[in-house]
N, C-alpha and C positions, 0 to 999 in steps of 0.2 A: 336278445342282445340289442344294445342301443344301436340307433340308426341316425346321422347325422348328415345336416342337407351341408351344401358348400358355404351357405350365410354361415348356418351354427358353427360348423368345425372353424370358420376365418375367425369368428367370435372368440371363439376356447382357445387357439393358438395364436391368438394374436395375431395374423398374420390378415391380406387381401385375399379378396376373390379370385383376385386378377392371377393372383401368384399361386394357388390353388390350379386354377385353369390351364396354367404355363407347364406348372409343376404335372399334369394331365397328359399335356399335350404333347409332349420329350421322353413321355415315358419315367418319370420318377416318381411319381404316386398316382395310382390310378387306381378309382374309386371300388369297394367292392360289389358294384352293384349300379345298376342302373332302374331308374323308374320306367316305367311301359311312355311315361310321355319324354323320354329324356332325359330325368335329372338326377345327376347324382348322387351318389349316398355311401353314406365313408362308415366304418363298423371297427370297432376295437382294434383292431390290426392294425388297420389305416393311420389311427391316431399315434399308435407306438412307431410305427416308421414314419410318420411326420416330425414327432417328437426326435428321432435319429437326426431326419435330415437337417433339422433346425441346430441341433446341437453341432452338426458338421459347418454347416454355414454359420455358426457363433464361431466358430474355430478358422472360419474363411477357406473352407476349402472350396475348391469349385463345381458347378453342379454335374459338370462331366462327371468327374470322381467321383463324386459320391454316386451318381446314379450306379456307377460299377461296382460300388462296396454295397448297398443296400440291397441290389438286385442277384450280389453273386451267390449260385446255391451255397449253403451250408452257411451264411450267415449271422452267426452269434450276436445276438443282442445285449446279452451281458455282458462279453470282453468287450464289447463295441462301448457300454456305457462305464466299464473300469476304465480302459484308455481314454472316454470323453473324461472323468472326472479327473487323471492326473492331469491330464492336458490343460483343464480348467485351473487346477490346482498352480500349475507354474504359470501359466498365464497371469492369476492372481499373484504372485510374487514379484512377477515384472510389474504390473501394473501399482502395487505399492511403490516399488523403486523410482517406476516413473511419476506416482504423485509425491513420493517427497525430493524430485528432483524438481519438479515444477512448484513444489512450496520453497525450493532453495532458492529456483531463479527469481519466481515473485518477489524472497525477502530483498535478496539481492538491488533486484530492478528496481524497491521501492527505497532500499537505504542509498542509492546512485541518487535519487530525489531529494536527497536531504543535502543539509549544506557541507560543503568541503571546508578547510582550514579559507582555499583562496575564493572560496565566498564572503569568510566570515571580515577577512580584510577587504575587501572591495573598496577600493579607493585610494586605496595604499600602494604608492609606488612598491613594487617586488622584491627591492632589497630593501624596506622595512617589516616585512612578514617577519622573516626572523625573531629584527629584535622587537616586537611585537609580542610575539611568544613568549622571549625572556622575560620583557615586563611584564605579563600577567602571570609568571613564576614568583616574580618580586612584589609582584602586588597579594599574593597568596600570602607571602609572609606579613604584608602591612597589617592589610583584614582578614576576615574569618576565613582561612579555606578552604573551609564550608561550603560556603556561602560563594567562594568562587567558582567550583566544582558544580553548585546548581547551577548559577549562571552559565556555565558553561555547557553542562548535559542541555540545558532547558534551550537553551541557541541550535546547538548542533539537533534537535529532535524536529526543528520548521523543516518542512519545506520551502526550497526558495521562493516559492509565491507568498507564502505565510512572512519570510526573511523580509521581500521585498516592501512587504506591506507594512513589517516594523520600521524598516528603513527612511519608507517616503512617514511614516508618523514623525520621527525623530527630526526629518528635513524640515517637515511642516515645523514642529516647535520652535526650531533654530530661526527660519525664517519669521514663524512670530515673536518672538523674542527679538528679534534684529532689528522689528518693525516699531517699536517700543520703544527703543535706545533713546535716552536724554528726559524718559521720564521717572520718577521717582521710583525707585525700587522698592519700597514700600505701598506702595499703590494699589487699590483692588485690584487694578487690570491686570498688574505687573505681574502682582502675587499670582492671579487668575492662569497666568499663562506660565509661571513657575509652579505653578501644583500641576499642570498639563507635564511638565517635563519630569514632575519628580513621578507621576504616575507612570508614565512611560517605563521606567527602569525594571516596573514590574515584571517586563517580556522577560526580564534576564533572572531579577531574582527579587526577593522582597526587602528594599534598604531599611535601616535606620536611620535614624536625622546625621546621625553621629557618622556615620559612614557618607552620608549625602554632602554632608557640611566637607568633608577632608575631599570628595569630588571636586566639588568646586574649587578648593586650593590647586585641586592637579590639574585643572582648565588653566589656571594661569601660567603655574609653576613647570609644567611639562611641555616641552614644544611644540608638541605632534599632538596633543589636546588643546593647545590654542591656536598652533593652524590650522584647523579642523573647523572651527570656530567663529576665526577671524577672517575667514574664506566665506560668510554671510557678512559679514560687516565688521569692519576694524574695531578693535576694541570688544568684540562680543563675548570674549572670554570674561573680559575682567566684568563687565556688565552682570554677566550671568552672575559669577562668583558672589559680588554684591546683592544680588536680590536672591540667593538661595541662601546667602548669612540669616538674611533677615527673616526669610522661610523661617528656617530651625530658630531662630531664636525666637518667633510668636509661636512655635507649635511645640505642642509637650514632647520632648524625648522621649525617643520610644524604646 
């Protein structure tokens, strides 16, 4: 029959030396055998009631108790391993519940990260949210509502750091654009820095010119798109308007 020093057997069960030696010294396994200089040595038996006691202590029992279930006469090792395994068994049950409870909270905790409606207005006095809303119900009907729907899923799926970083782009363009003002809107620079803003829209959806061109009607024509606007520099609305004419009309329709 194999013979097994205290290194080998910590080796086989996973476990320390230290915890072998503890496990010795309390009286809940003790080796069958000792060497003429001392050392211990664990034999088949040893291993099957180590493998008990580990199975107890997977289960958290404490080592009081089990030394008293391992040690008492007449103790069954088979019902002892039928009840480890249902024990095991519902244990496994909880623990699916608790990981799809913590893939719940995850999703949770991660869609709180995303943007809210009063993200998405930020900037907007609180009773214009609303009619906010409306308008892009009526703007559904103008253009594709498609096309609004993207925009709309593609917005709300940032995070607000990713939101914020569209934000300060859009600020930045306005501000160059504002910085522009009195020069030709046909101009490379102009243009240069109206293809900056027609790129930008792409955060939200992929325009066509045709769509882009009736934008910039709604920078002038709509109040709440030329305050917005005209809040970089007076006049910024109609500015823009005219050098995005000019955009669509040198670029092919698309």
């Amino acid at each position: 029959m194999a013979e097994y020093t205290v290194k080998q057997l910590a080796k086989i069960a996973g476990i320390t030396i230290r915890a072998l030696h503890y496990y010795d010294a309390i009286g809940l396994l003790k080796p069958s055998m000792r060497t003429d200089a001392g050392y211990r040595l664990y034999k088949g038996k040893d291993l099957l009631k180590l493998q008990q006691i580990m199975f107890y202590r997977e289960l958290e029992f404490p080592l009081d108790k089990i030394k008293r279930m391992v040690n008492k006469p007449g103790f069954d090792m088979v019902k002892a391993l039928e009840i480890h395994r249902e024990m095991l068994l519902e244990r496994n049950e909880r623990t699916k519940k608790l990981v799809l409870t913590i893939d719940k909270t995850v999703k949770n905790l991660k869609e709180e990260t995303m943007l809210k409606d009063e993200d998405l207005y930020e900037g907007f006095l609180k009773e214009e949210v609303k009619k906010l809303k409306v308008y892009a119900e009526e703007a559904a009907k103008t253009y594709d509502p498609g096309m609004v729907k993207e925009s709309y899923n593609r917005v709300r799926k940032l995070t607000k750091e990713q939101w914020q970083a569209v934000k300060k782009e859009g600020e930045d363009n306005s501000r160059l654009l504002a910085s522009l003002m009195g020069k030709d809107p046909a101009s490379k620079e102009v243009q240069a820095a109206i293809k900056k803003h027609y790129d930008h829209l792409n955060n939200f959806y992929t325009p066509n010119l045709v769509m882009y061109r009736g934008l910039g009607n709604l920078y002038v024509t709509d109040g709440r798109f030329r305050a917005n606007y005209d809040k970089y520099a007076k006049g910024l609305a109609d500015f823009i308007k005219k050098t995005i004419d000019v955009f669509c009309d040198k670029a092919t329709v698309k």
